[in-house]
MITITI-818375 format. One record per residue (C-alpha): residue number from 1; residue in three letters; chain; x, y, z. Coordinates in steps of 0.05 Angstrom, whole numbers, plus 32768, in hexadecimal, padded with zeros to 4 digits. Last residue first. Layout:
<pts>
<pt><pos>NUM</pos><code>ala</code><unit>A</unit><u>X</u><v>Y</v><w>Z</w></pt>
...
</pts>
This chain:
<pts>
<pt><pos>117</pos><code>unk</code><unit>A</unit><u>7D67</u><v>8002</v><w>7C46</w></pt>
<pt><pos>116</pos><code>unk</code><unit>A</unit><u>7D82</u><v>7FC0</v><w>7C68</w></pt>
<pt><pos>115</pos><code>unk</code><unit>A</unit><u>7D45</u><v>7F93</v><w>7C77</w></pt>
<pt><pos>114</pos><code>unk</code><unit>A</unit><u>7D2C</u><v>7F81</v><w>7CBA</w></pt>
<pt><pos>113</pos><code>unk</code><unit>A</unit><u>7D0C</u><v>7F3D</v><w>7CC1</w></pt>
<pt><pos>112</pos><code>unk</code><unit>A</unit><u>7CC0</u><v>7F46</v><w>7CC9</w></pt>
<pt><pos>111</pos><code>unk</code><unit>A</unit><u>7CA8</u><v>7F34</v><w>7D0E</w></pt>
<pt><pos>110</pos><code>unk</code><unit>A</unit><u>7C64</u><v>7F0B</v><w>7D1B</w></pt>
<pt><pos>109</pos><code>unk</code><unit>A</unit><u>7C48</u><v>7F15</v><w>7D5B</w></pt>
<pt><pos>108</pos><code>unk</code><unit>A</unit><u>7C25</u><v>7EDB</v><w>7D85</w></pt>
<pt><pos>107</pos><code>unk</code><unit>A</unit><u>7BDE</u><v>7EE6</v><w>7D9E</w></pt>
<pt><pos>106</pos><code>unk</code><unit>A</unit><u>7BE0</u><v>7EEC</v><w>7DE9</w></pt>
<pt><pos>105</pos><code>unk</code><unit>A</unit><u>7BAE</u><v>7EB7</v><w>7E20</w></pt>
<pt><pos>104</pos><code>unk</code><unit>A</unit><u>7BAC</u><v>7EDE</v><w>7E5A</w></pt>
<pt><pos>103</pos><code>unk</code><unit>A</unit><u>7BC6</u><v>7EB8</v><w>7E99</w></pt>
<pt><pos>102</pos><code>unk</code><unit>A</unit><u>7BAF</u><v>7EE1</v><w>7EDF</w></pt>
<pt><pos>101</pos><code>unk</code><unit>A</unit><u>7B76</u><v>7E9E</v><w>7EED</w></pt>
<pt><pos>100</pos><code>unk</code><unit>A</unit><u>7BB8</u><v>7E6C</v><w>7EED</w></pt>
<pt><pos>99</pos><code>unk</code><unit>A</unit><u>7BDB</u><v>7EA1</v><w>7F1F</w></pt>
<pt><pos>98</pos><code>unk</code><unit>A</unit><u>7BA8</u><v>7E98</v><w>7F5A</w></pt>
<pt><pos>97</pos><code>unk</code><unit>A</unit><u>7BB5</u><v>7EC6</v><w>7F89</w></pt>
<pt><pos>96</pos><code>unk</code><unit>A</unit><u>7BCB</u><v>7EAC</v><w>7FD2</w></pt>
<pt><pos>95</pos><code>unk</code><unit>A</unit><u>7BA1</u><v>7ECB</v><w>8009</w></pt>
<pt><pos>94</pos><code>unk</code><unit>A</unit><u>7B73</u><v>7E89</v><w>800F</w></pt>
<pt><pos>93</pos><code>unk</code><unit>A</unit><u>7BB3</u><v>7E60</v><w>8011</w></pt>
<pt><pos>92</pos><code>unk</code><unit>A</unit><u>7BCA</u><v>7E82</v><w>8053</w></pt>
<pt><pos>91</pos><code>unk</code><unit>A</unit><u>7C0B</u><v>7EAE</v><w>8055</w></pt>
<pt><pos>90</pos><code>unk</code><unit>A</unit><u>7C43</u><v>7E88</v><w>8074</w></pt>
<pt><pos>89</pos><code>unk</code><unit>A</unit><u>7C6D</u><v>7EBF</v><w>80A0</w></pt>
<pt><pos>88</pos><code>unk</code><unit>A</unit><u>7CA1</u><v>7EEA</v><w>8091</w></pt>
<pt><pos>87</pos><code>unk</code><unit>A</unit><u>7CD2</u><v>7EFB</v><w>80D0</w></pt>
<pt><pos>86</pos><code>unk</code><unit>A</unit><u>7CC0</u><v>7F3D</v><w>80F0</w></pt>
<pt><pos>85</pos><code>unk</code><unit>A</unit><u>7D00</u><v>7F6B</v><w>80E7</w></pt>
<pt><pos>84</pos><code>unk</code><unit>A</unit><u>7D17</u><v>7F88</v><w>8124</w></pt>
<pt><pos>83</pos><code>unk</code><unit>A</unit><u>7D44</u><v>7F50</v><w>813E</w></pt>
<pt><pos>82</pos><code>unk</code><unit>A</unit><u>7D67</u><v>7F44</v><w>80FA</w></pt>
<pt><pos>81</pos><code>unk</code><unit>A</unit><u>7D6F</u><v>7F8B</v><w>80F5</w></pt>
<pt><pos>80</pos><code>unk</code><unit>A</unit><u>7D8E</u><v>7F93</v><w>8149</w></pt>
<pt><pos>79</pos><code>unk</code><unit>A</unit><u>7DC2</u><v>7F56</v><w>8134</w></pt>
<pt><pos>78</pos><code>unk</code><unit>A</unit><u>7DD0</u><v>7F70</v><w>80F4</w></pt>
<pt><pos>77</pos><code>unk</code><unit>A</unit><u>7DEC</u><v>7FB6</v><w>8111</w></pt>
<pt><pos>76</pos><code>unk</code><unit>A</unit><u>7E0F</u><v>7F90</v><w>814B</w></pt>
<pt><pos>75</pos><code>unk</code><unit>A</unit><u>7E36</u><v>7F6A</v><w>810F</w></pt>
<pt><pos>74</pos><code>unk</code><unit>A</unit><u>7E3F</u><v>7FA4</v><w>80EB</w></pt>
<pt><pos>73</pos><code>unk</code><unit>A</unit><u>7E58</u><v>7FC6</v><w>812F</w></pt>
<pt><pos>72</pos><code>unk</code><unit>A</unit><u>7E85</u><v>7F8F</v><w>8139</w></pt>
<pt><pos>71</pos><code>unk</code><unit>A</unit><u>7EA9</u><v>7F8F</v><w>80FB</w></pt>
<pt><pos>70</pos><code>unk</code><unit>A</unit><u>7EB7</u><v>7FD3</v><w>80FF</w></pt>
<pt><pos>69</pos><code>unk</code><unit>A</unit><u>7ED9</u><v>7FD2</v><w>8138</w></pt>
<pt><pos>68</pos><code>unk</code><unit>A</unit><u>7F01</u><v>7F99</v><w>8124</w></pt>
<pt><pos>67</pos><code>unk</code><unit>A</unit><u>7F18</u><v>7FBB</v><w>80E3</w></pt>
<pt><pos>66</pos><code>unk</code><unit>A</unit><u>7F3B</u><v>7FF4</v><w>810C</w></pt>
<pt><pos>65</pos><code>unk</code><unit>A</unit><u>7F5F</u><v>7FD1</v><w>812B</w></pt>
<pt><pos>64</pos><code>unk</code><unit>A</unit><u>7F7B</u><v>7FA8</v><w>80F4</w></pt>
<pt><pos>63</pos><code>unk</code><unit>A</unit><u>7FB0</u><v>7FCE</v><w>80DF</w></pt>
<pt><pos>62</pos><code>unk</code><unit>A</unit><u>7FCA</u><v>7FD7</v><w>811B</w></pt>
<pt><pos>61</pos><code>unk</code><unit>A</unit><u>7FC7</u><v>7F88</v><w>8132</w></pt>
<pt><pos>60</pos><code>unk</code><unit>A</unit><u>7FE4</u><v>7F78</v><w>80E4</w></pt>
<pt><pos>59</pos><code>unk</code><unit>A</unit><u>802A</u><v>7FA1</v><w>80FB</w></pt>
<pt><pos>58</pos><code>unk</code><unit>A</unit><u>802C</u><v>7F8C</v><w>813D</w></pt>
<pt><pos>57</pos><code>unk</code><unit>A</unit><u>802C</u><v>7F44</v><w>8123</w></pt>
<pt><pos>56</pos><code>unk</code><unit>A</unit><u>8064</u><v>7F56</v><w>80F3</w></pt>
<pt><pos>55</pos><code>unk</code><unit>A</unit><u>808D</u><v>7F72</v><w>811D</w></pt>
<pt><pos>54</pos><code>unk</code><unit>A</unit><u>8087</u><v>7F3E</v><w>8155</w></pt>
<pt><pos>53</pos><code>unk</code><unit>A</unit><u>8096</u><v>7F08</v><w>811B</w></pt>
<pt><pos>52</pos><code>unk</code><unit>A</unit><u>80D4</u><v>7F2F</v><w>8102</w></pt>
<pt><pos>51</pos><code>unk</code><unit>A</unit><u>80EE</u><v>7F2F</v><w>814D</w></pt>
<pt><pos>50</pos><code>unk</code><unit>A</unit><u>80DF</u><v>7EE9</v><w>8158</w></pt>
<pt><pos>49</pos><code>unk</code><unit>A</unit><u>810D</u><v>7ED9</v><w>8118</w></pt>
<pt><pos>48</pos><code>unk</code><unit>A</unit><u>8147</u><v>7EFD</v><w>8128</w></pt>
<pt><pos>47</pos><code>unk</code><unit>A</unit><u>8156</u><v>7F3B</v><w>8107</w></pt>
<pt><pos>46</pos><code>unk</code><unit>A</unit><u>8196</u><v>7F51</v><w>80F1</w></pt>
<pt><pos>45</pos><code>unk</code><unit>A</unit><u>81BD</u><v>7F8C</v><w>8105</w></pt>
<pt><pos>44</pos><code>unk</code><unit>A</unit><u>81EA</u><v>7F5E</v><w>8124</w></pt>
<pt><pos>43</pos><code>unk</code><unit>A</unit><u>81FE</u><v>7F36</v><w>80F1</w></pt>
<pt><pos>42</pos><code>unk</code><unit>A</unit><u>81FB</u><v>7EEA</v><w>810A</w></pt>
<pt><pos>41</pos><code>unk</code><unit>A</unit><u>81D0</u><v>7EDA</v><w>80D1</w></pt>
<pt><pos>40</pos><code>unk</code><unit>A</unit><u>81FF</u><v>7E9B</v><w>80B5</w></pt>
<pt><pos>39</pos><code>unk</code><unit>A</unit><u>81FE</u><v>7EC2</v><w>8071</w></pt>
<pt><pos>38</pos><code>unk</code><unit>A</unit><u>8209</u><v>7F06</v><w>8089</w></pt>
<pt><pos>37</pos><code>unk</code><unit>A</unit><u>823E</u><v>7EF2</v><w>80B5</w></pt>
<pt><pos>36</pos><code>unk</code><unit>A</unit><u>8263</u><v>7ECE</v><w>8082</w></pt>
<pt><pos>35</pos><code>unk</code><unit>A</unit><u>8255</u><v>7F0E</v><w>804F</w></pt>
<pt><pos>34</pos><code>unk</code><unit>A</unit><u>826C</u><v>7F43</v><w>8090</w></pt>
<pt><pos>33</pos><code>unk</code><unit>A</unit><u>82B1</u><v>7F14</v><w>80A0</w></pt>
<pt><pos>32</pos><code>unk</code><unit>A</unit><u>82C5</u><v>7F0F</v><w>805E</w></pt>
<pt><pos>31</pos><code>unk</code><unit>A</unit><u>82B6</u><v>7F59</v><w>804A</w></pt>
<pt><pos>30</pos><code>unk</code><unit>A</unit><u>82EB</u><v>7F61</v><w>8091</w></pt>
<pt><pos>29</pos><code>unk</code><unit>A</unit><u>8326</u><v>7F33</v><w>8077</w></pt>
<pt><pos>28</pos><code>unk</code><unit>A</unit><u>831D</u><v>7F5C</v><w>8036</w></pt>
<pt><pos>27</pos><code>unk</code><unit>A</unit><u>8326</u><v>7F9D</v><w>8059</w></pt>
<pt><pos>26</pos><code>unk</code><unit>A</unit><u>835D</u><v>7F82</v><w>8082</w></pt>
<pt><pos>25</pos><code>unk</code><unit>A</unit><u>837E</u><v>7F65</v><w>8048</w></pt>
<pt><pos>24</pos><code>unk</code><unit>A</unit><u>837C</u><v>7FB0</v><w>8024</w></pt>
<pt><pos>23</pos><code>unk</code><unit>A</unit><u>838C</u><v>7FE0</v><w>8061</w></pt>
<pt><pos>22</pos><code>unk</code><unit>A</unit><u>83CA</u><v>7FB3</v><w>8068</w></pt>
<pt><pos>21</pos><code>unk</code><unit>A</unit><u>83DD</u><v>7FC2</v><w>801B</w></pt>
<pt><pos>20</pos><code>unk</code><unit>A</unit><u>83D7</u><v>8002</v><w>801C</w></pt>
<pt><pos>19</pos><code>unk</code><unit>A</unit><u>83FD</u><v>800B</v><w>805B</w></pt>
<pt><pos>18</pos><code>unk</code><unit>A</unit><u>8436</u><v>7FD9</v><w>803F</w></pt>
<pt><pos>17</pos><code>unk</code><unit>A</unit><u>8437</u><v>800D</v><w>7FFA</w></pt>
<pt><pos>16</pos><code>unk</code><unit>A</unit><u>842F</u><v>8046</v><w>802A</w></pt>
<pt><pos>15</pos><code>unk</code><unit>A</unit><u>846D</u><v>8030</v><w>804C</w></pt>
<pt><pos>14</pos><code>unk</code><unit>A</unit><u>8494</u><v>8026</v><w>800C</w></pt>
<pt><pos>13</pos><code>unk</code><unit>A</unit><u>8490</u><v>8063</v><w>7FEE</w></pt>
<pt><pos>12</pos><code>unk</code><unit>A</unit><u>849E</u><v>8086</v><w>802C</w></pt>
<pt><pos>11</pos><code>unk</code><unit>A</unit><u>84DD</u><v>8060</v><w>802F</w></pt>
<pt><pos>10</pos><code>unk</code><unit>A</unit><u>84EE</u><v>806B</v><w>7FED</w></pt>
<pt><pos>9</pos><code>unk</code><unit>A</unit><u>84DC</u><v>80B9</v><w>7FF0</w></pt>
<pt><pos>8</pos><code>unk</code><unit>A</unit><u>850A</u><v>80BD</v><w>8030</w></pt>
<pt><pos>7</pos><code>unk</code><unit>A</unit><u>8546</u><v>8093</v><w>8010</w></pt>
<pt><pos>6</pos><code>unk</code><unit>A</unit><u>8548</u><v>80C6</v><w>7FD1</w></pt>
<pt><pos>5</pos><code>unk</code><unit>A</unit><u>8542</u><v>80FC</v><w>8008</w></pt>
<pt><pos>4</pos><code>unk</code><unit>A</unit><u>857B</u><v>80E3</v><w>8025</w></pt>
<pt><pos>3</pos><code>unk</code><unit>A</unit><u>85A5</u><v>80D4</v><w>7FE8</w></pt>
<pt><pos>2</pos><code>unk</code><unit>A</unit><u>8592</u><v>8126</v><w>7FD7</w></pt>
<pt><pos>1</pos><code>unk</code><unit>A</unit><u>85BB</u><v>8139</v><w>8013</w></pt>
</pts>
């Protein structure tokens, strides 16, 4: 009786041992597979590049929604000021003022240097 549990343990010894080592090639076999995939981009939760480009352009068409509105009501806003306001016109020489007649002749100032007390 105890050579046939000797022969049990062995056997079961050596079947996990071949199970072990099955599990282990397969999982390398599969790490190849996912880094070659990776690599070439045929993953399949990858993105191709349309999709990325869709994304992104919905992306920058949210954000600037807003913005564009804005912008146009400045830009009606200016519109209706610059159409209010009354351009400047030329004044006449007769209403110009005569800036040589304004100049007062001033006395210059001497300065002392300051001196440290």
């Amino acid at each position: 009786m105890p050579e046939e549990i000797l022969i049990l343990f062995i056997f079961s010894i050596l079947s996990v041992s071949v199970l072990t080592l099955v599990k282990m090639i397969l999982n390398h076999r599969k790490s190849g597979r996912e880094a070659k995939s990776i690599t070439t981009g045929e993953a399949s939760g990858s993105l191709t590049t349309s999709e990325l480009e869709g994304m992104m352009r919905r992306a920058v068409d949210q954000s600037i929604m807003g913005l564009s509105g804005k912008i146009e009501d400045l830009e009606l806003e200016i519109a209706r000021l610059t159409s209010e306001k009354p351009r400047l016109t030329a004044h006449d020489k007769g209403s110009r003022i005569e800036l040589e007649d304004e100049i007062v002749d001033v006395e210059p100032v001497h300065v002392r240097p300051k001196t440290r007390a």
